[in-house]
C-alpha positions as CSV (number, residue, x, y, z in Angstrom):
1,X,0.0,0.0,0.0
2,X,1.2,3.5,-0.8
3,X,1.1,6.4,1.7
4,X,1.4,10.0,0.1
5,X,3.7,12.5,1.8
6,X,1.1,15.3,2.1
7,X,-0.4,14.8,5.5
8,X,-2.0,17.2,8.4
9,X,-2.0,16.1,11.9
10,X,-3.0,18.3,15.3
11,X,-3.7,17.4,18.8
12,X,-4.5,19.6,21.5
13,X,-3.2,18.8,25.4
14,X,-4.7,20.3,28.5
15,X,-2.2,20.8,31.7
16,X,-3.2,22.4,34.8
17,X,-1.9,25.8,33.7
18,X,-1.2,25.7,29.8
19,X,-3.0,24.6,26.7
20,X,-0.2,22.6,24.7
21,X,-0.8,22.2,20.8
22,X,1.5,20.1,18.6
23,X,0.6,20.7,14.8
24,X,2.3,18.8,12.0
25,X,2.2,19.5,8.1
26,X,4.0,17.7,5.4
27,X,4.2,17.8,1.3
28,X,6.3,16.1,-1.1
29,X,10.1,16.2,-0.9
30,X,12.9,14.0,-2.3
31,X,14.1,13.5,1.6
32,X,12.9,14.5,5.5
33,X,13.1,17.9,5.7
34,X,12.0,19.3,8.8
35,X,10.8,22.6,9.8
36,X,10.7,23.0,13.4
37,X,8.7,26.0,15.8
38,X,9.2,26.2,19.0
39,X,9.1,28.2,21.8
40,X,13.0,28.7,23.3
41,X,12.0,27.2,26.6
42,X,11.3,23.8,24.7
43,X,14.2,23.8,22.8
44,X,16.2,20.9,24.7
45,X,13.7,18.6,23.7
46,X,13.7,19.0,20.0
47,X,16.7,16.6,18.6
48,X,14.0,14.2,20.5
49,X,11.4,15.5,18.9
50,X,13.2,15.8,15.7
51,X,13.7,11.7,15.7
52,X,10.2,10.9,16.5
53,X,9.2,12.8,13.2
54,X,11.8,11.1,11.4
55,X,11.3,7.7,12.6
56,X,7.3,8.5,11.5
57,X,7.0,10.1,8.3
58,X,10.7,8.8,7.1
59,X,10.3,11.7,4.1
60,X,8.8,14.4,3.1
61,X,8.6,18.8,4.0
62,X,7.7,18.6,7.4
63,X,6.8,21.8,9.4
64,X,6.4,21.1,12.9
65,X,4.8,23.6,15.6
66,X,4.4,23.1,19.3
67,X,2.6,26.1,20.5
68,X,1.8,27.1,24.2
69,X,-1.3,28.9,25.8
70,X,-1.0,30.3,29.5
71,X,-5.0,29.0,30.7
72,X,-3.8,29.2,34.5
73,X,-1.8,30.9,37.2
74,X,1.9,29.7,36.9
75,X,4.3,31.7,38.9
76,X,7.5,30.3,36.9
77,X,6.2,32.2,33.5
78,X,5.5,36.1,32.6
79,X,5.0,37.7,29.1
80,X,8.0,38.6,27.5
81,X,6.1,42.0,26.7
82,X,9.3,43.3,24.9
83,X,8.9,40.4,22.0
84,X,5.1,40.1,22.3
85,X,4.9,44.4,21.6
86,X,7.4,43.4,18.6
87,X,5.8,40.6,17.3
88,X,2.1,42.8,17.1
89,X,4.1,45.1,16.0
90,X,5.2,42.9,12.7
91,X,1.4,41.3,12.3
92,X,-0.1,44.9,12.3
93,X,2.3,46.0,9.1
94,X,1.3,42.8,7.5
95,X,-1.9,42.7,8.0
96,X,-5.1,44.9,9.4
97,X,-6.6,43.4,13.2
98,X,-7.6,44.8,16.1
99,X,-4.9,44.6,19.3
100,X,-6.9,41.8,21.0
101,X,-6.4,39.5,17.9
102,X,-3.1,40.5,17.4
103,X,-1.8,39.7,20.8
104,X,-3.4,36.1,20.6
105,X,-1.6,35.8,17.0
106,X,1.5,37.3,18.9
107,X,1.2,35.1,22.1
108,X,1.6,32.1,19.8
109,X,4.9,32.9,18.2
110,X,8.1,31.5,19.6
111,X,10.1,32.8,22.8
112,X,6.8,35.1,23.7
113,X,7.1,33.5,27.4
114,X,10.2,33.7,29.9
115,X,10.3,31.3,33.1
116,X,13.0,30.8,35.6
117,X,12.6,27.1,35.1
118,X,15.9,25.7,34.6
119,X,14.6,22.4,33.2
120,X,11.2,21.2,31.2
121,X,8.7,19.0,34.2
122,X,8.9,15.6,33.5
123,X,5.0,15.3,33.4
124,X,5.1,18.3,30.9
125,X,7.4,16.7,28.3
126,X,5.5,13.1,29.0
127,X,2.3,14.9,27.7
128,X,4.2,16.8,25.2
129,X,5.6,13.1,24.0
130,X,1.8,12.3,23.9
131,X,0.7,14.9,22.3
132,X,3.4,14.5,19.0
133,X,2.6,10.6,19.3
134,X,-1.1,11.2,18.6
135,X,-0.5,13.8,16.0
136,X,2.0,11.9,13.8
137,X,-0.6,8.8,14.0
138,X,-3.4,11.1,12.6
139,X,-0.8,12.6,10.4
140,X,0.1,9.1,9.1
141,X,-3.8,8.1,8.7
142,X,-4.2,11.3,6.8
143,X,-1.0,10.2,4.5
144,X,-2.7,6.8,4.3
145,X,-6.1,8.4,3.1
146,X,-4.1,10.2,0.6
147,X,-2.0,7.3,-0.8
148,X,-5.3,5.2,-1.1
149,X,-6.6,8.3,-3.8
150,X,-3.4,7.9,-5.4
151,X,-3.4,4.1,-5.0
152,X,-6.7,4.4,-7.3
153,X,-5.3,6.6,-9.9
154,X,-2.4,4.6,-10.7
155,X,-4.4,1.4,-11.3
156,X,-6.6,3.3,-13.5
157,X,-3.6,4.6,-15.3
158,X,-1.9,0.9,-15.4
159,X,-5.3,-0.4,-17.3
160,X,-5.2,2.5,-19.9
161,X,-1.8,1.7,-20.5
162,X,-2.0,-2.2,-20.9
163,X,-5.4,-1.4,-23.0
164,X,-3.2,0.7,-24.9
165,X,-0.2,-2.1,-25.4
166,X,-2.8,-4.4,-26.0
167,X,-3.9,-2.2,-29.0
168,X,-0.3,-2.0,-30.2
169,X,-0.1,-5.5,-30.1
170,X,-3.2,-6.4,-32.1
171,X,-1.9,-3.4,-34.5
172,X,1.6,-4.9,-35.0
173,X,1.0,-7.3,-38.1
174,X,-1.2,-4.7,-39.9
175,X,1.9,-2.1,-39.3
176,X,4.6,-4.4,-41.0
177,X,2.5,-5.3,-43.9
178,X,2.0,-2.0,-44.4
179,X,5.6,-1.2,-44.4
180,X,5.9,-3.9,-46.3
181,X,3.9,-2.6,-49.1
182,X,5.3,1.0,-48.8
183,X,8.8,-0.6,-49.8
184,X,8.0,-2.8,-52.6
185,X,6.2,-0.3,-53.8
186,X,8.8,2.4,-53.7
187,X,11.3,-0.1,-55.0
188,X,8.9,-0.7,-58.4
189,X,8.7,3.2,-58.7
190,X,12.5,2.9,-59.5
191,X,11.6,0.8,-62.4
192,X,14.8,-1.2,-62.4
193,X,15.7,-5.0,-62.3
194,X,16.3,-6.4,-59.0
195,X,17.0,-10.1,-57.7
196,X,14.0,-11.3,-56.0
197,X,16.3,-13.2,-53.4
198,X,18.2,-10.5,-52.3
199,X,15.9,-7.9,-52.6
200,X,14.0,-10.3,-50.2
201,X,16.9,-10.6,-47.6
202,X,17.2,-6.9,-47.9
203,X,13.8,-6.2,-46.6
204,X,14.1,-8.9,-43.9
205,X,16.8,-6.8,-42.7
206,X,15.0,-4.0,-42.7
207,X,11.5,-4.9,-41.3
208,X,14.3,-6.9,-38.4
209,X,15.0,-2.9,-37.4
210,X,11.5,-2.2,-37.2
211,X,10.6,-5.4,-35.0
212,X,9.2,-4.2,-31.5
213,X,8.4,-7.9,-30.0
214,X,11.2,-7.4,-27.1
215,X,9.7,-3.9,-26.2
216,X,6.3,-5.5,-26.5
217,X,7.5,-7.9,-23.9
218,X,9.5,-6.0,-21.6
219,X,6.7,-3.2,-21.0
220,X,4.8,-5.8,-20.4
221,X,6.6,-6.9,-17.6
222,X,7.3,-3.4,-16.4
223,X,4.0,-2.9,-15.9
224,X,3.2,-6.0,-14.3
225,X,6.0,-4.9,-12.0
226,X,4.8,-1.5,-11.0
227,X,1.4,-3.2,-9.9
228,X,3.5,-5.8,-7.7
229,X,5.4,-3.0,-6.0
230,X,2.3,-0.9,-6.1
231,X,0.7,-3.6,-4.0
232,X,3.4,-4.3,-1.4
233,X,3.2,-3.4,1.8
234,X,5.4,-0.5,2.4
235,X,5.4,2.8,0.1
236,X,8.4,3.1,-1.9
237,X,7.3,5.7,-4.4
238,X,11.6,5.9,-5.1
239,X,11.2,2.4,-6.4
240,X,8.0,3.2,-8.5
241,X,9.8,6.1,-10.1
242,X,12.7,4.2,-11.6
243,X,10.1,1.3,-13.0
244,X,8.2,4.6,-14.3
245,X,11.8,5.7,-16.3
246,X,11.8,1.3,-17.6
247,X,7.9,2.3,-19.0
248,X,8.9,5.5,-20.9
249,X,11.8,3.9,-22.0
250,X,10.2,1.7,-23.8
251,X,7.2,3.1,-25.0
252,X,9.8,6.0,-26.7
253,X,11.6,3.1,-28.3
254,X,8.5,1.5,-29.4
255,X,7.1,5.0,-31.1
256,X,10.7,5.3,-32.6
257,X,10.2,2.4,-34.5
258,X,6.6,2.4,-35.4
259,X,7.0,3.9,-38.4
260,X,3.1,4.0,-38.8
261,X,0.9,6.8,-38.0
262,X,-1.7,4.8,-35.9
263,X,0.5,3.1,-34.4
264,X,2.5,6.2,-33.1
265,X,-1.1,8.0,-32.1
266,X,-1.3,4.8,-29.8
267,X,1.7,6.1,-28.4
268,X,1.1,9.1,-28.0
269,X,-1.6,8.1,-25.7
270,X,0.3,6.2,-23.6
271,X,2.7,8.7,-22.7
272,X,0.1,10.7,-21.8
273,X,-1.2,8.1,-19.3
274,X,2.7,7.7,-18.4
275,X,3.3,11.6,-17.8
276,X,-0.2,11.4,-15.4
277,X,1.7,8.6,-13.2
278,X,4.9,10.9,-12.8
279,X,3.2,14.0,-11.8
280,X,1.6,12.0,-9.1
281,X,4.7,9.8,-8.4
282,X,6.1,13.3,-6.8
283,X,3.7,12.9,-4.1
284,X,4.3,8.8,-3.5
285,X,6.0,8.3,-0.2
């Protein structure tokens, strides 16, 4: 099964005297790339933090934010009014608001709290732990809903495609006798003597060139592959990509050697269909 790498995830957790939200986003990338905010205080913790991401999503643009909301008395903390007045200060150029909703946008941002703590509670960071554990699982399920969309489109794409082949196939004798045809004829507009025998060999040689029955065979098996691996149970969209390079390869091999107009319209179609299956492929974990 295929999981996508665009994903949301959020949960909320209530302490005694803070509201503690953990909110992860992802989107394609070619590796883990992860985009951490947090407030200063919390900033021990986020190599660990870091690893749990990484050890969940495995690839991917990742932005990670753990935001914090005072809800009770706690006599460790006060505003940091000089980077809270700042921070209002940047919203307000940006865009218009009111100071109330400014200061909540403001009292979000990182480093917007000071404390004399020297170290994170143990219970605090155990929720915290809980809170990124439940948001990466509904990240993942997100990522899982995703893949299943994409899971759908691909098989769709993988029918057209061996419709299409099967059309080539079935087109094949038609396509050499009419090469065929278009030689001998083109040799009698010359209007000169030839031996039959070796003109014979001669176009034997030359219909050989034309002969697609080993790219017949291996896209065959390319795309027989791509459903395998489509169907296995961990997402390797890297894997799917390279058989996806094997399928263009040779559908462009068979459209270089066509040599017939219906043919190459066939072709035409499928890399189409092909071109479809890349664009999505970027998303394929």
């Amino acid at each position: 099964m295929i999981q996508s790498m665009t994903g949301f995830g959020k949960h909320v957790v209530q302490l005694p005297s803070k509201k503690i939200t953990i909110e992860l986003k992802s989107l394609n990338s070619k590796s883990l790339d992860i985009n951490a905010r947090l407030p200063q205080f919390y900033r021990e913790k986020e190599l660990e933090l870091r690893k749990m991401i990484a050890s969940a999503l495995v690839r991917g643009k990742v932005d990670f934010g753990l935001y914090v909301e005072i809800t009770g008395e706690e006599t460790t903390a006060e505003v940091n009014k000089g980077v809270v007045k700042n921070y209002m200060d940047q919203l307000a150029s940006i865009a218009q608001g009111d100071d109330i909703k400014l200061l909540e946008l403001a009292l979000r941002m990182p480093d917007t709290l000071k404390t004399d703590k020297d170290d994170i509670d143990e219970e605090e960071y155990k929720a915290i732990k809980g809170a990124m554990e439940e948001a990466l699982s509904r990240i993942v399920e997100f990522r899982n809903e995703e893949g299943k969309v994409l899971e759908e489109d691909f098989l769709d794409r993988l029918a057209n495609l061996n419709r299409l082949l099967e059309a080539v196939k079935e087109m094949d004798p038609e396509r050499l006798g009419t090469v065929r045809d278009r030689l001998e004829k083109a040799v009698a507009d010359l209007k000169v003597e030839l031996d039959a025998n070796r003109f014979e060999q001669e176009l034997i040689y030359y219909l050989e060139k034309y002969d697609i029955t080993e790219e017949k065979v291996r896209l065959a098996n390319h795309l027989k592959y791509f459903e395998t691996t489509l169907n296995s149970k961990e997402s390797n969209g890297k894997k799917l990509g390279f058989i996806s390079q094997e399928i263009g390869r040779e559908i462009n091999t068979i459209g270089s050697k066509a040599n017939y107009a219906p043919m190459q319209q066939l072709v035409v179609q499928m890399k189409d269909e092909l071109e479809k299956i890349k664009e999505q492929m970027l998303n394929v974990l």
